[in-house]
C-alpha positions in Angstrom: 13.5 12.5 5.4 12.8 12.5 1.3 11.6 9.1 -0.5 14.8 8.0 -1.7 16.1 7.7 2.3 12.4 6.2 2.9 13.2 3.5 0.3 16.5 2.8 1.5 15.4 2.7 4.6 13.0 -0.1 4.0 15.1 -2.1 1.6 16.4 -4.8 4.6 12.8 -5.2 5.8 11.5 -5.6 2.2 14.2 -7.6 1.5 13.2 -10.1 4.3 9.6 -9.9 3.5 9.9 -11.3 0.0 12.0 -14.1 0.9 9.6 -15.1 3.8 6.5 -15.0 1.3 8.7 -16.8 -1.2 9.8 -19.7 1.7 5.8 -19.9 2.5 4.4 -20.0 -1.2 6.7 -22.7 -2.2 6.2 -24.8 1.1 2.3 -24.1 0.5 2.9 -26.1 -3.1 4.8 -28.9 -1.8 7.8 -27.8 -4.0 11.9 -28.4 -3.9 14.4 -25.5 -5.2 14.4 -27.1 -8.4 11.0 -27.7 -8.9 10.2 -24.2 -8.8 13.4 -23.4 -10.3 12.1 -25.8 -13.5 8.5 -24.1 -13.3 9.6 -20.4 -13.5 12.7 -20.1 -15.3 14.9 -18.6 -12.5 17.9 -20.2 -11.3 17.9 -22.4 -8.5 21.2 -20.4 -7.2 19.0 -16.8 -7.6 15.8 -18.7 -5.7 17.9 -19.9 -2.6 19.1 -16.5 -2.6 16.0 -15.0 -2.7 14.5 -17.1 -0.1 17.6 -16.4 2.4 17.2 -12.8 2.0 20.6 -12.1 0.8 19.6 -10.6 -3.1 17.6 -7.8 -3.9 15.7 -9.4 -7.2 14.4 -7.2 -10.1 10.9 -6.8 -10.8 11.5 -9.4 -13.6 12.3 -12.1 -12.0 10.0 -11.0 -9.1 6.8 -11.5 -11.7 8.7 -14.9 -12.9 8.4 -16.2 -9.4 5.0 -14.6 -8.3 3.7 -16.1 -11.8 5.0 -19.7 -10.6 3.4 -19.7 -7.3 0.2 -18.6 -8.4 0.1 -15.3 -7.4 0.0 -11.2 -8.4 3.6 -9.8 -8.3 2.4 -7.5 -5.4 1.4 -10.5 -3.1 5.0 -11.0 -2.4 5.0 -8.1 -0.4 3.1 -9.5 1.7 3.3 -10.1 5.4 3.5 -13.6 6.2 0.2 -15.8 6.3 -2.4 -13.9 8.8 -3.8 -16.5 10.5 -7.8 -16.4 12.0 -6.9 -15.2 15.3 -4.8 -11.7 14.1 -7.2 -8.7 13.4 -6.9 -7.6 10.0 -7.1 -3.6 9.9 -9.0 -2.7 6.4 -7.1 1.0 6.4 -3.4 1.1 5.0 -2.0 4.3 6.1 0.2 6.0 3.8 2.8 6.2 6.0 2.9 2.3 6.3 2.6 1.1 2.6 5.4 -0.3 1.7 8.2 0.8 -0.5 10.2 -1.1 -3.0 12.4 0.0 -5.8 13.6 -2.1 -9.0 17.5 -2.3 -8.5 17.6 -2.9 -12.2 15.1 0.2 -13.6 15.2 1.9 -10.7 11.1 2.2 -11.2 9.6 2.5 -7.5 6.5 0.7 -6.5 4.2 1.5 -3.2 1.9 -1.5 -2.1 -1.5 0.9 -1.5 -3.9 -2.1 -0.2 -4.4 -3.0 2.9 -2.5 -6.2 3.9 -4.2 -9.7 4.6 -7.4 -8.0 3.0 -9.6 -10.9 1.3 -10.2 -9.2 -1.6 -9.3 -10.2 -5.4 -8.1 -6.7 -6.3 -4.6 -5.2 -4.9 -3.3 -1.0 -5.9 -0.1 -0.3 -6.4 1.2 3.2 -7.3 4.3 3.1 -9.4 6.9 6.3 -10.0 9.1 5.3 -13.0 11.8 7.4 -13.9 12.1 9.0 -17.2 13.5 6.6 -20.2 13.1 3.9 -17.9 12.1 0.3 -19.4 10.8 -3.2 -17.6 9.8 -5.9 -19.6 7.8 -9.0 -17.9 8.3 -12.3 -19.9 5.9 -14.4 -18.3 2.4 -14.9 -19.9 1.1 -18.5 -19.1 -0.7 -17.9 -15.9 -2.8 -20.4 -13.6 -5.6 -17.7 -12.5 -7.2 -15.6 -14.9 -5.5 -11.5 -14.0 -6.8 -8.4 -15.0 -5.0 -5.1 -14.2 -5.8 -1.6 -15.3 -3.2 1.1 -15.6 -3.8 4.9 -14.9 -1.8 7.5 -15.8 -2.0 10.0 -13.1 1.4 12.3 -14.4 3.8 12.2 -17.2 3.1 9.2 -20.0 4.4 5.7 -20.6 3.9 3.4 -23.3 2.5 -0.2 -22.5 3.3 -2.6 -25.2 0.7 -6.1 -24.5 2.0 -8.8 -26.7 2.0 -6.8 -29.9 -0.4 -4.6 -29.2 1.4 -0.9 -28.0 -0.8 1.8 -26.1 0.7 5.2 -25.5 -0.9 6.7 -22.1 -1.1 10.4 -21.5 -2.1 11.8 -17.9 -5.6 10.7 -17.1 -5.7 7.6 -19.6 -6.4 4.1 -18.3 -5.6 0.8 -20.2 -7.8 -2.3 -19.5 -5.8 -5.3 -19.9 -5.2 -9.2 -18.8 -2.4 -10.7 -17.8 -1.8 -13.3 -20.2 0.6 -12.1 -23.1 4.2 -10.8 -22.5 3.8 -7.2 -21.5 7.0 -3.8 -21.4 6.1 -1.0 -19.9 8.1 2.2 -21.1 8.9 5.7 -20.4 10.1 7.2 -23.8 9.9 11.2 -22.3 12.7 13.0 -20.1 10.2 13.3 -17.2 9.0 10.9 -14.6 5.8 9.6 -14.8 3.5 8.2 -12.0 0.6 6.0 -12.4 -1.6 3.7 -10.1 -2.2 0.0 -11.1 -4.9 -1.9 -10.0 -4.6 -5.6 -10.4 -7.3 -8.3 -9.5 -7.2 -12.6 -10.2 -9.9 -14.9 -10.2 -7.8 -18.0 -9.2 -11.6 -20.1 -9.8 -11.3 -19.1 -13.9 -8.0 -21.5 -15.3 -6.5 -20.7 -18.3 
């Protein structure tokens, strides 16, 4: 079975996942449709469809809603809340990260961390197709977030606020989440790189 099959494959169960971590985050904060609807700048429409498991959501409005809720974009992926009594296993085997791809750059993601790990830092490892473009919006953040971004093939261009960074194979880019951020592949070949992102919910901005 090739990776595009894999990530089709997994597209109902991600789906599902998502809007159970969205249902849970939201319930954890107390919040209606609209309130979190007013707080992140996605439709209430686009939230209850998310929640219901009946839209696949881009990466953009993915970070609008992880952003609200006080959490990495990659903690929507999430299983549901663990609770004391489940065993948490510290090894993610490759063959049970999970898979997502961006319906709207077609940029595919693979959660590498272990799940219900409590740890501030979560890995992704992202394969985005060549020319490809995803711009995140959101920049006002409860939780201070750093992420670091290394290229492992190809190269990408990171633009952070107004500040842009072109990454060659091997490079790594320090940076924190707080200032609108596009991530771009200008060249006619993939690229892959791994992002490593970690929060310190304790230092507010």
């Amino acid at each position: 079975m090739d990776i595009t099959s894999i990530v089709l494959e997994q597209t109902t169960d991600v789906t599902e996942r998502i809007a159970e971590r969205v249902r849970e985050l939201r319930a954890a904060h107390g919040w209606s449709l609209d309130a979190l609807a007013n707080k992140c700048g996605v439709s209430r429409s686009m939230i209850s469809l998310v929640e219901r498991g009946e839209a696949s959501p881009t990466a953009v409005v993915l970070d609008k809603l992880a952003t609200a809720l006080g959490v990495v974009l990659a903690a929507l992926f999430d299983s549901p809340a663990f609770t004391a009594a489940k065993r948490i296993d510290p090894v993610a085997r490759h063959k049970d990260q999970l898979l997502w791809q961006d319906p709207d750059s077609g940029y595919r993601r693979r959660n590498v961390s272990p799940v219900g790990v409590s740890q501030p830092m979560h890995i992704v490892e992202v394969h985005f197709p060549a020319r490809a473009r995803v711009a995140f919006e959101t920049s006002t953040r409860d939780a201070c977030v750093h992420q670091q971004v290394w290229v492992l093939d190809g190269a990408i261009t990171v633009t952070v606020g107004t500040d842009r960074h072109q990454l060659h194979e091997g490079d790594c880019l320090a940076m924190q989440l707080d200032q609108p951020t596009m991530f771009h592949n200008p060249t006619r070949k993939p690229a892959r790189y791994a992002v490593v992102i970690a929060s310190d919910p304790h230092v507010q901005r």
